[in-house]
C-alpha positions as CSV (number, residue, x, y, z in Angstrom):
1,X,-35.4,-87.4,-5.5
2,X,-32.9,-84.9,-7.2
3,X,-29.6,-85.0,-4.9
4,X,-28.7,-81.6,-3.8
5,X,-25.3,-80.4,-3.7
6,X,-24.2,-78.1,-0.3
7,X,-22.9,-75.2,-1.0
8,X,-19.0,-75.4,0.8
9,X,-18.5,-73.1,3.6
10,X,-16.3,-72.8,6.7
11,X,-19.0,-72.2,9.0
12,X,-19.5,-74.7,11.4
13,X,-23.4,-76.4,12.4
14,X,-23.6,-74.1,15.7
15,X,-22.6,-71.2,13.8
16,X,-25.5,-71.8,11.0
17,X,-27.7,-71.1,13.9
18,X,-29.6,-67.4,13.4
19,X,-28.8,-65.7,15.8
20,X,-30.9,-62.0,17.0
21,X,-34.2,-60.5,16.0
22,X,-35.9,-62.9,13.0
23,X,-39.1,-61.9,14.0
24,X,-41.5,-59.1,14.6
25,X,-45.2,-58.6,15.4
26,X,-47.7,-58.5,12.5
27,X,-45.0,-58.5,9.9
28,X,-45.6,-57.9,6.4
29,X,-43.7,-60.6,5.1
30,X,-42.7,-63.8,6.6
31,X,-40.3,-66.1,5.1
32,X,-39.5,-69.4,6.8
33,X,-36.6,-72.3,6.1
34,X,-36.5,-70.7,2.7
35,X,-33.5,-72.5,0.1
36,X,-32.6,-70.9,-3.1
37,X,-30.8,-73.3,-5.9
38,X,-29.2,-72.9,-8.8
39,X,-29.5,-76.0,-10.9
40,X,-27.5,-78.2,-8.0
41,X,-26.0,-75.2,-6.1
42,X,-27.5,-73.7,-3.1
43,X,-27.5,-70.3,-2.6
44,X,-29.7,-70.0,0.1
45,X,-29.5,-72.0,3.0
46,X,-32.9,-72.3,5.3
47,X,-33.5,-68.6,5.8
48,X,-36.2,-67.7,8.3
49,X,-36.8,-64.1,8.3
50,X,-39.6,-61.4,8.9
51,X,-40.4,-58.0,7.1
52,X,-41.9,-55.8,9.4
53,X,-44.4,-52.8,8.4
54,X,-43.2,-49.3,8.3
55,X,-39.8,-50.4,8.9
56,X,-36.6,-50.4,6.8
57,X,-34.5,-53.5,7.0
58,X,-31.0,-53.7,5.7
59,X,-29.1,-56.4,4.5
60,X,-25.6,-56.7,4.4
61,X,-22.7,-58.5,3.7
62,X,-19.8,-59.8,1.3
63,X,-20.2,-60.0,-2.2
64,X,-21.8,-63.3,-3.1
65,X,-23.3,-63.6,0.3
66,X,-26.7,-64.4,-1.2
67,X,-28.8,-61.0,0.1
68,X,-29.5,-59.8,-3.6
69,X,-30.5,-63.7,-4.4
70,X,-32.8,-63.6,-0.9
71,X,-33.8,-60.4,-2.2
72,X,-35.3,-61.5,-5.8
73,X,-37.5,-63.9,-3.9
74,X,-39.6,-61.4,-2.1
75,X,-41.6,-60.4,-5.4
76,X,-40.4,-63.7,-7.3
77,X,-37.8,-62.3,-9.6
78,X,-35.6,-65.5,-10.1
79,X,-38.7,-67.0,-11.9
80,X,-36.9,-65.4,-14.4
81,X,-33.5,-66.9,-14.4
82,X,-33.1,-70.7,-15.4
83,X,-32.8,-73.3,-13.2
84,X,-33.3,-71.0,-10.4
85,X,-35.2,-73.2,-7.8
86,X,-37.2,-71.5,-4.6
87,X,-38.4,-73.6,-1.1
88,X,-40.0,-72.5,1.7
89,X,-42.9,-70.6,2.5
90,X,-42.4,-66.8,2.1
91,X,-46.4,-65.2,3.1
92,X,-47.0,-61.5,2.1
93,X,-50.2,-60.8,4.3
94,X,-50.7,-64.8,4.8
95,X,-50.8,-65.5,1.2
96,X,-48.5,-67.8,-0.1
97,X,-46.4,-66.0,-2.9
98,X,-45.1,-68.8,-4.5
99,X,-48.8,-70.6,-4.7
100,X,-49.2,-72.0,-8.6
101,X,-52.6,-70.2,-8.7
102,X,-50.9,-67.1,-8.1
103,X,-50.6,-64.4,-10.8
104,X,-46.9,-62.3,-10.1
105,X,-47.7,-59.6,-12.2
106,X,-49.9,-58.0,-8.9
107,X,-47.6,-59.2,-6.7
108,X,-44.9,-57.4,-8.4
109,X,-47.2,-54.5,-8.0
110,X,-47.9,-55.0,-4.4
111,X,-43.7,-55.6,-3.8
112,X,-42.0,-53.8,-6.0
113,X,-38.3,-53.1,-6.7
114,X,-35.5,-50.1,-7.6
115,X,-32.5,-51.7,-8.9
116,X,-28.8,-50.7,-8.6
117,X,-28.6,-48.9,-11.7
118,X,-31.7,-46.6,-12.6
119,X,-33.6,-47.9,-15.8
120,X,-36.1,-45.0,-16.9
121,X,-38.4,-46.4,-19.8
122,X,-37.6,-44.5,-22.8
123,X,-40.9,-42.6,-22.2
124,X,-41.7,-38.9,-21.2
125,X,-41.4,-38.5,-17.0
126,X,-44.9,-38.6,-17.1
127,X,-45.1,-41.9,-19.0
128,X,-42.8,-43.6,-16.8
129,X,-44.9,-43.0,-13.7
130,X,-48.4,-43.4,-15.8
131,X,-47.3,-46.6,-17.5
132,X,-47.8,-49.0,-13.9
133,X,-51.2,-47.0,-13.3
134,X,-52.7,-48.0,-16.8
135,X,-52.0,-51.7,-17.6
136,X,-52.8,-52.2,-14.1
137,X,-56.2,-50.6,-14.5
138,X,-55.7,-48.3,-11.5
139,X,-57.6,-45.1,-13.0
140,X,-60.8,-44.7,-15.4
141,X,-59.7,-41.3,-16.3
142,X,-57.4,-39.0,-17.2
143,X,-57.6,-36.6,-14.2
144,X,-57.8,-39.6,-12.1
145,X,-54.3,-40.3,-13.8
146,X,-53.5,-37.3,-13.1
147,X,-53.4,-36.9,-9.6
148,X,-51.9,-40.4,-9.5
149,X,-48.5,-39.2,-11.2
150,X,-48.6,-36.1,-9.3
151,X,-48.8,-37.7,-6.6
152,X,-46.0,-40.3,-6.8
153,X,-43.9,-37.4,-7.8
154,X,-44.8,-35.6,-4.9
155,X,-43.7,-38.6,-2.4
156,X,-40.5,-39.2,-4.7
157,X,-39.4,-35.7,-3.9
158,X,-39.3,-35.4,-7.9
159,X,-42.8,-33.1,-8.2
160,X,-40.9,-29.4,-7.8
161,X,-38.2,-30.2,-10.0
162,X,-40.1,-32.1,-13.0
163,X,-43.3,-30.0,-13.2
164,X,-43.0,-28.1,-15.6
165,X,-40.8,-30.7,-18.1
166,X,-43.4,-33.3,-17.8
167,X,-42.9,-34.4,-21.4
168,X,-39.4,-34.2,-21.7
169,X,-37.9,-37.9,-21.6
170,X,-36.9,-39.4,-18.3
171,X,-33.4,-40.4,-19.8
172,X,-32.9,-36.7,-20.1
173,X,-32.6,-36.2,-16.2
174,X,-29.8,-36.6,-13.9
175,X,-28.4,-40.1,-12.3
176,X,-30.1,-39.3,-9.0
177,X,-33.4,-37.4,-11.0
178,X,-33.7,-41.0,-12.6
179,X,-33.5,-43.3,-9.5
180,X,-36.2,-41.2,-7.9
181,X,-38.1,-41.2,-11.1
182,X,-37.7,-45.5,-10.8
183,X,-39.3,-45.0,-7.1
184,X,-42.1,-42.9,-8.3
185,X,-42.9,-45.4,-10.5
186,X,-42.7,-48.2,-8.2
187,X,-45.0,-45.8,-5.7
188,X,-47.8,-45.1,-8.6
189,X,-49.2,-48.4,-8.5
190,X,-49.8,-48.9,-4.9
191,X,-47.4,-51.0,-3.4
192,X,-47.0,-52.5,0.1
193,X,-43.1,-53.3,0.1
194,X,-40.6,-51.7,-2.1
195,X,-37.3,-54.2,-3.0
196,X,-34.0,-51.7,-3.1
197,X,-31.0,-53.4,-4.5
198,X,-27.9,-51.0,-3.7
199,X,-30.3,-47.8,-4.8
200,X,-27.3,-45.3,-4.5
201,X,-24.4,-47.1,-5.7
202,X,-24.5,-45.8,-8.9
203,X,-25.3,-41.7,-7.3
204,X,-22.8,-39.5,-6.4
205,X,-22.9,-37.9,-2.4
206,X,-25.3,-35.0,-3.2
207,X,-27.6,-37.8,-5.3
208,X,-27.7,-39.8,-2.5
209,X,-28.3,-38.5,0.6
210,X,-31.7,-36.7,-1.9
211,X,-32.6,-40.9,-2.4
212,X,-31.6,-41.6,1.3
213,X,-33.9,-38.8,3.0
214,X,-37.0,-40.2,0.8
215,X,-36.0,-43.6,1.8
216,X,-36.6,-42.4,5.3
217,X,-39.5,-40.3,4.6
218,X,-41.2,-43.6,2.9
219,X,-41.1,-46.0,5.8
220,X,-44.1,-43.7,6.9
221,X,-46.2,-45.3,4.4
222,X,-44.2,-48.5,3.0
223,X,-41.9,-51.8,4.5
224,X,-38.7,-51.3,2.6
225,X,-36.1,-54.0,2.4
226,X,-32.5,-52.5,1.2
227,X,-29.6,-54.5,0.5
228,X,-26.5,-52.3,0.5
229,X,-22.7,-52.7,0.8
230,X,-22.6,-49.4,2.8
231,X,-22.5,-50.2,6.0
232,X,-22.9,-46.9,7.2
233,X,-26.2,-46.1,4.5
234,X,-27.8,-48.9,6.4
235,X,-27.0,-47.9,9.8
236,X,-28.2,-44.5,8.3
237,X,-31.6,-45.6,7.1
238,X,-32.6,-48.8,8.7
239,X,-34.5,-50.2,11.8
240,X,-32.4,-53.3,11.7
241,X,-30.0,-55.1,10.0
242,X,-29.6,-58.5,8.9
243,X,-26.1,-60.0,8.1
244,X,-25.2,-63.0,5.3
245,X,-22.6,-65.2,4.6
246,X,-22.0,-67.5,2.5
247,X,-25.9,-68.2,1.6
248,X,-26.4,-68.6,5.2
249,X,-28.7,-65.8,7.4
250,X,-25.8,-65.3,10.5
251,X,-27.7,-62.1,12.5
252,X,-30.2,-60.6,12.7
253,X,-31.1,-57.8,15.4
254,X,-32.0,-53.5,16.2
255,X,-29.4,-51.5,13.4
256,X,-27.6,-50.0,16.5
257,X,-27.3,-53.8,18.1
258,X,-25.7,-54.9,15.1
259,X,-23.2,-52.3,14.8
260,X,-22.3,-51.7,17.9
261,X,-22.7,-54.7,20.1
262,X,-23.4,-58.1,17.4
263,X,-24.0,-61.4,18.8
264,X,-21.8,-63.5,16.4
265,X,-17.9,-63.6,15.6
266,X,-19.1,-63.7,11.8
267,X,-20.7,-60.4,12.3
268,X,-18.1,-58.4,14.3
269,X,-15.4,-59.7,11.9
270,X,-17.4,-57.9,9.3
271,X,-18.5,-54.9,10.7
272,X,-14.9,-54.4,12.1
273,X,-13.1,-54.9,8.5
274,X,-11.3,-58.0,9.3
275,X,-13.2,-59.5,6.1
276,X,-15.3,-59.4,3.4
């Protein structure tokens, strides 16, 4: 058996303990002891976490903490880097995500992602949000197709403000235009959870809080997991938080908990600026 390297960290065994909310009822995801390596290094230490429905859950922490890498293995997106390693079990809706048998180009569909930097396909607006729809088979026709990027427009908060420029290009529109344009996208082929990685970072204040408000208007319908270094977006938007360090899952527990009252020295120490 491959040795494993452990990842060096100050933290002591008692403190590796989770501490706070891990789980919910009915969750939409559940992940449990999950590890993430890279080649011999481990970026992920035993992470046991639950995505609930209609909820936003935040994840915070230092640079190099490990919550975009956690992130990428909701929807499987370190399949794509080398040497990149995944154990555990993480379930959407009981089914085993990282099952051999299991195609990830619908489970990128069902769990979908906005990155940090909004990539609009070189494509009109209404190709970007019709592309998903049609390789995935979604409509038969035309009208069908239709309503489907109407639709997704409409829930992106884009619909007003694009409908008449349909077939312009989607690189033509502003920084915050283009990350909604991304979520409308994302929204057109059905999903159940939608992957945010720092959404607004690139957006200036008025760009924001447009992406922020839709955020918020989405939980209606979706489970959204956002990883942010705004400590104040995700006491803004989410339900709860979750805190990393150093690979390791410290807290988790109600947004207002976490801010106002944590549970671990790691947390406060954060939250209160004395690091990270």
């Amino acid at each position: 058996m491959q040795t494993l390297i452990k990842q060096q960290s100050t933290i002591g065994a008692a403190d590796r303990r989770t501490v706070g909310r891990v789980t919910v009822e009915n969750p939409r995801i559940r992940c449990r002891n999950v590890h993430v390596y890279y080649g011999e290094k481990r970026a992920i230490n035993g992470v046991t976490l639950d995505i609930g429905r209609n909820e936003v859950i935040a994840m915070i922490g230092p640079s190099g903490c490990g919550k975009s890498t956690f992130l990428r293995c909701l929807n499987r997106m370190n399949d794509a880097i080398d040497g990149c390693r995944v154990t555990g079990d993480i379930l959407l809706d009981g089914q085993d995500i990282y099952d051999k048998r299991l195609d990830v180009v619908p489970l990128r569909a069902q769990v979908g992602i906005v990155f940090q930097k909004p990539n609009p396909f070189p494509k009109s607006i209404y190709e970007n949000v019709a592309y998903g729809p049609r390789i995935h088979g979604l409509t038969s026709t035309r009208s069908e197709l239709d309503e489907v990027v109407e639709l997704s427009l409409q829930k992106a908060g884009l619909w007003d403000e694009v409908k008449d420029r349909l077939n312009q290009p989607g690189t033509g529109l502003s920084g915050g235009q283009q990350q909604r344009l991304c979520i409308a996208r994302t929204i057109a082929v059905g999903p159940e959870v939608i992957l945010m990685d720092e959404p607004c970072s690139a957006l200036d204040p008025i760009a924001t809080a447009r992406v922020e408000a839709l955020i918020d208007e989405l939980r209606e319908h979706y489970s959204i997991v956002i990883v942010t270094h705004s400590m104040q977006q995700a006491a803004r938007l989410s339900q709860r938080t979750a805190y990393f360090h150093l690979g390791d899952l410290i807290e988790v527990g109600m947004t207002n908990q976490i801010f106002t009252n944590p549970r671990h020295r790691l947390t406060e120490d954060y939250i209160t600026g004395r690091f990270g």
